[in-house]
C-alpha positions as CSV (number, residue, x, y, z in Angstrom):
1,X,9.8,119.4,54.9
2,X,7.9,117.8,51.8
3,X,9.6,114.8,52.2
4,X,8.7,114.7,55.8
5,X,5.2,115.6,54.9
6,X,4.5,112.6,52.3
7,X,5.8,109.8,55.1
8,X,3.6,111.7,57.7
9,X,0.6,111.6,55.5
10,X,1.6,108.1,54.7
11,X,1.6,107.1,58.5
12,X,-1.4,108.3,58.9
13,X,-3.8,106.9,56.7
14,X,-6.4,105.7,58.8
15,X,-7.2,109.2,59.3
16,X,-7.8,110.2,55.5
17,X,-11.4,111.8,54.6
18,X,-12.5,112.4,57.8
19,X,-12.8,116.0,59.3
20,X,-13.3,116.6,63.3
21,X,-12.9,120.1,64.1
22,X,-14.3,121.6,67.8
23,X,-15.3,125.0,67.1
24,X,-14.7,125.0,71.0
25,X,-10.8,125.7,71.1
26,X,-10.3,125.6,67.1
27,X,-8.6,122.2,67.5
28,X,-8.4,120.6,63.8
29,X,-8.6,116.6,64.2
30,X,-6.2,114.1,62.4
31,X,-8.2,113.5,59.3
32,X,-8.5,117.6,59.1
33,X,-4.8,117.8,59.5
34,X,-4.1,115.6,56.7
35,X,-6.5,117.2,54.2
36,X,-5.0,120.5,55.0
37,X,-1.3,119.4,54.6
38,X,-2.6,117.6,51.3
39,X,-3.6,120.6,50.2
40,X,-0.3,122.7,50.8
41,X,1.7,120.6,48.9
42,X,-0.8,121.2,46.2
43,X,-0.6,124.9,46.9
44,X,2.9,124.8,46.3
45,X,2.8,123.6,42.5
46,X,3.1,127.1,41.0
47,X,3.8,128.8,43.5
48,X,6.3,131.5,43.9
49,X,8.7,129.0,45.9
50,X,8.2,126.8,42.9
51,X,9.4,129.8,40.3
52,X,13.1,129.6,42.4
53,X,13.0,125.6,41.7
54,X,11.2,124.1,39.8
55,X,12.3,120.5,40.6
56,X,10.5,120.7,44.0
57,X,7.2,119.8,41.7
58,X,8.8,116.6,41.3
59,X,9.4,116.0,45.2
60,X,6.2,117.2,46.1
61,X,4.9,114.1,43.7
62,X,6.9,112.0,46.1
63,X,5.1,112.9,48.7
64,X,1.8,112.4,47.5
65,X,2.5,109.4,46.3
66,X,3.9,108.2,49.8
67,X,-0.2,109.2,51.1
68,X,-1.5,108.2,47.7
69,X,-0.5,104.6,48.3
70,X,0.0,104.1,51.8
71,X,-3.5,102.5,51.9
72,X,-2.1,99.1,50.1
73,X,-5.1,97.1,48.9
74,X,-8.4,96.3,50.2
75,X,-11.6,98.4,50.1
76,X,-12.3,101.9,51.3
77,X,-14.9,102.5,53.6
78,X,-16.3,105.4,52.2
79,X,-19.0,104.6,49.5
80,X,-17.8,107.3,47.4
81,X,-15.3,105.9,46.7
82,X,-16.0,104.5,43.5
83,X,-18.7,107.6,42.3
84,X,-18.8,109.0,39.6
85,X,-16.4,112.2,39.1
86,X,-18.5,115.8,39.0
87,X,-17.9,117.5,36.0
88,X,-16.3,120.6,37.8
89,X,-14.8,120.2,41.2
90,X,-16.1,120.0,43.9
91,X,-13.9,120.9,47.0
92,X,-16.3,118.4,49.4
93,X,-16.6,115.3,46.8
94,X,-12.8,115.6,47.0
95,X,-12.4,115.4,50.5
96,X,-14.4,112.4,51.0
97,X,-12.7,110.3,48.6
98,X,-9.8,108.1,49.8
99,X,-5.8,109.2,49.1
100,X,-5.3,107.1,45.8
101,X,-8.4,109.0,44.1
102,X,-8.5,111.8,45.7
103,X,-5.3,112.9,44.4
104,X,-5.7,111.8,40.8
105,X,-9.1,113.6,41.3
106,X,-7.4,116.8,42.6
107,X,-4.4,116.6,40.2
108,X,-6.8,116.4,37.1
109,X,-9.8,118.2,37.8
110,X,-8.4,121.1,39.5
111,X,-4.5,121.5,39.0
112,X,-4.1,120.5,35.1
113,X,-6.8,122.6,34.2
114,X,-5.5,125.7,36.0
115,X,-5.1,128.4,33.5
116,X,-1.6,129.2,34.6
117,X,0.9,128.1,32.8
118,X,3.2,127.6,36.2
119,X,0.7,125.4,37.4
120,X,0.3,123.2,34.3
121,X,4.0,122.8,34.2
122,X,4.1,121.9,37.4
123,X,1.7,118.6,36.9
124,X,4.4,116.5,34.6
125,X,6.5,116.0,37.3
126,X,3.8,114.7,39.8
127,X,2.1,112.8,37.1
128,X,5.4,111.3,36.5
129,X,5.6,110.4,40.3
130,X,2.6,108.7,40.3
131,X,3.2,106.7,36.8
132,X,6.7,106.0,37.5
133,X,6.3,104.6,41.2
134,X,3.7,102.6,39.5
135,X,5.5,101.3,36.5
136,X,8.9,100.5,38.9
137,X,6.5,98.4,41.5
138,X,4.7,96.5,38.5
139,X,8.3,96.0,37.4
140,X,9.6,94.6,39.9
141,X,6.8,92.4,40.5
142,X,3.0,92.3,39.3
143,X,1.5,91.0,42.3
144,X,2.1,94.7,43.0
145,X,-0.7,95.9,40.6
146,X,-3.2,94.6,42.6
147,X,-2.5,97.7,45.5
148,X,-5.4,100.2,45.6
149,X,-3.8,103.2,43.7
150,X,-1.8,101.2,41.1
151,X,-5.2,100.0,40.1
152,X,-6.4,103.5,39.8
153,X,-3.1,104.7,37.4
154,X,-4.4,101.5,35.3
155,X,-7.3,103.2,35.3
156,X,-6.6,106.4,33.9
157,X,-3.8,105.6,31.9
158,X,-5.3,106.7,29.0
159,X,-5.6,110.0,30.7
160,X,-2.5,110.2,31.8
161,X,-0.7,109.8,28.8
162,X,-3.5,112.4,26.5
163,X,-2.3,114.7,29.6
164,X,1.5,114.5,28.8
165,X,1.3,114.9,25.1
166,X,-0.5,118.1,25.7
167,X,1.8,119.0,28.1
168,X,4.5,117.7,25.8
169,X,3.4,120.5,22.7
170,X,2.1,123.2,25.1
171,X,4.0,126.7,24.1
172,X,4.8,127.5,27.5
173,X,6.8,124.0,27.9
174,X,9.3,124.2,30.6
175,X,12.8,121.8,30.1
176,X,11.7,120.3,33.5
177,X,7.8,119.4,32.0
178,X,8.7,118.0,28.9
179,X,11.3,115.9,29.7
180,X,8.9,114.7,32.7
181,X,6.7,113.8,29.6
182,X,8.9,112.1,27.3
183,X,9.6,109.5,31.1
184,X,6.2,109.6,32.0
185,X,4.7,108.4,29.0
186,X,7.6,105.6,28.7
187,X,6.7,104.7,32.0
188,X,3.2,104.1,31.0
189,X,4.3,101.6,28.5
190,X,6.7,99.5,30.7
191,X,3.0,99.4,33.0
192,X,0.6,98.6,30.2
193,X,3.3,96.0,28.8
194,X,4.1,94.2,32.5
195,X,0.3,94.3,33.6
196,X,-1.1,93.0,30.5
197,X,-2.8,95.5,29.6
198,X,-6.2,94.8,27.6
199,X,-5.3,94.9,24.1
200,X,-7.9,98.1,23.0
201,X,-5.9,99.6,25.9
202,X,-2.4,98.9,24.5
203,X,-3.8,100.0,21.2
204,X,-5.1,103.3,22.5
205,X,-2.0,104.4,24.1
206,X,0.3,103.5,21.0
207,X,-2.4,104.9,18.7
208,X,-2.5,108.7,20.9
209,X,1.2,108.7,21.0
210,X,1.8,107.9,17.5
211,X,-1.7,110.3,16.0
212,X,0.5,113.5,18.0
213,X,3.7,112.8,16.5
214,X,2.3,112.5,13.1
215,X,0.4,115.5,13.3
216,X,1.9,118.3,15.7
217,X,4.5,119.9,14.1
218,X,5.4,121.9,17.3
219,X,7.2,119.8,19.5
220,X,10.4,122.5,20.0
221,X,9.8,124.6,17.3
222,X,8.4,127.6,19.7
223,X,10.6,130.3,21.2
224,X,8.4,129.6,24.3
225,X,10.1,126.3,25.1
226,X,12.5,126.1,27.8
227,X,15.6,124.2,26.8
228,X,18.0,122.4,28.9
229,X,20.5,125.0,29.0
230,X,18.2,128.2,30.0
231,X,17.0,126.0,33.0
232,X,20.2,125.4,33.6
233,X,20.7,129.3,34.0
234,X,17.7,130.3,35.3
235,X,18.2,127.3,38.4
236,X,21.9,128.6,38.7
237,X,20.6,132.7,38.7
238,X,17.8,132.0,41.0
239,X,15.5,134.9,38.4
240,X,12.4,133.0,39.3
241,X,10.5,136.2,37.6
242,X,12.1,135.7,34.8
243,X,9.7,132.3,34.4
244,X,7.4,133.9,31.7
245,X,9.5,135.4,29.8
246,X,10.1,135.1,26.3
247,X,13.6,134.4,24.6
248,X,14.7,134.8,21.7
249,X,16.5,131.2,21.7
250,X,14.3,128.8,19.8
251,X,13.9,126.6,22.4
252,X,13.9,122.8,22.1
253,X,16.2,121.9,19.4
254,X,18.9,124.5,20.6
255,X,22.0,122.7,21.7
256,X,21.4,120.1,18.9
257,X,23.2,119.8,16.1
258,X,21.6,120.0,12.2
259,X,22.7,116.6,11.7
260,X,21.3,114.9,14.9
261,X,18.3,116.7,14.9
262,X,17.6,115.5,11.4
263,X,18.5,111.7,12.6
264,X,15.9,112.0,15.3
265,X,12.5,113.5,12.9
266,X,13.5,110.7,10.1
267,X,13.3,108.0,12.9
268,X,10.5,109.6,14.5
269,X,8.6,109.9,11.0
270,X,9.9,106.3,10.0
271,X,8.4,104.9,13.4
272,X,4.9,106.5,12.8
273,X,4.8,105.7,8.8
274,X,5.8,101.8,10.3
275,X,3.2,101.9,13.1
276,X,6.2,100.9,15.1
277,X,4.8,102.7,18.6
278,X,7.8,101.1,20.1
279,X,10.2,103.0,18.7
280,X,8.9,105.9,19.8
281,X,8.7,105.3,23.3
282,X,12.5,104.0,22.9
283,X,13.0,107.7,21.2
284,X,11.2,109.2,24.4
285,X,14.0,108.6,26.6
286,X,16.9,110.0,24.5
């Protein structure tokens, strides 16, 4: 039903940011209809259909990003387009704004800065959606880049990647969000490198990624973190209330033996004491 969702949305772009209602006979009009399914996909990031599986974050990024870039290039004829973002959100501003923005706008203004931790977890997956669909296009070919919502992911790469790393160290990390991370911010390089990124760009990315592993000491070293292995269980057991828990398994490094786990901090500290930013996103995907 997700799946269906996103190619509906994305057949159906012409009706994005409008609303036509007829208090009449209650009847909801296309653009209504869309905003409304838009915003149950949202609602199911951290919901308790999400606690059973967690990889249906991931699909509902999918689908978004099916509406997200249905639109293909040109320019939106809403003049809010390109406004300038309130500081909190705004329900209304949201809905006027065409698919590309208005789910980056939704995504980091209202869903990343939820204060449960279900939700936040839930975000990596989507923003790994929306990067990776991004990077794979670019890849394949950059006249690509020049489609309306790649050009907003170039736009807020920076964000996007300061969004995973604090994802990446949060204490309530779930296997699913950090390894959604560690892609989503390899993705992000493989765009900034294909699209020729502005060089202060480039820099800024590789200097963030490199600044957090240099100085955050907690990337799985809390008893918070999911590992592979207890996600594993918790999928097969179906104990979505067991989410929240705590175990007494430190997560992260568990499964990992002393001699490979030392192998991967000596080239992680080699590659930041080299300023060798490349290593580490090579590191990312092991």
């Amino acid at each position: 039903l997700i799946q269906a969702s996103g190619l509906l949305l994305a057949a159906s772009t012409s009706g994005a940011g409008s609303s036509n209602t007829c208090e009449k006979d209650g009847f909801v009009g296309l653009g209504g209809a869309r905003l409304q399914c838009v915003d149950s996909l949202f609602g199911i990031l951290g919901s308790a259909v999400y606690k059973k599986d967690d990889e249906l974050s991931l699909v509902v990024g999918e689908a978004l990003v099916k509406y997200a870039d249905a639109f293909g290039q040109g320019e939106w004829s809403s003049s809010i387009s390109s406004a300038e973002w309130p500081k909190a959100y705004d329900e209304k501003f949201a809905y006027s704004l065409p698919p590309h923005v208005h789910i980056l706008y939704t995504l980091f203004e209202r869903e990343f800065k939820s204060s449960n931790p279900m939700k936040k977890n839930s975000c990596a997956p989507v923003m790994l959606a929306i990067v990776g669909h991004a990077s794979r296009l670019c890849n394949i070919d950059t006249v690509f880049s020049q489609r309306a919502m790649i050009q907003e992911v170039i736009k807020f790469m920076v964000r996007f990647q300061s969004n995973f790393i604090h994802l990446l160290s949060h204490p309530k990390a779930t296997q699913l969000s950090r390894e959604s991370c560690c892609r989503g911010i390899a993705a992000l390089r493989g765009l900034s490198t294909v699209i020729s990124a502005p060089i202060t760009e480039t820099e800024s990315l590789n200097s963030s990624l490199l600044k957090a592993f240099g100085e955050t000491s907690n990337y799985g070293g809390s008893a918070m973190i999911e590992t592979e292995a207890q996600a594993r269980e918790r999928r097969t057991n179906g104990e979505g209330s067991n989410f929240d828990a705590p175990s007494a398994e430190v997560g992260g490094t568990s499964g990992l033996s002393e001699a490979a786990l030392g192998a991967y901090r000596e080239m992680a500290s080699a590659a930041v004491s080299c300023d060798r930013p490349d290593v580490l996103y090579s590191l990312m995907m092991l």
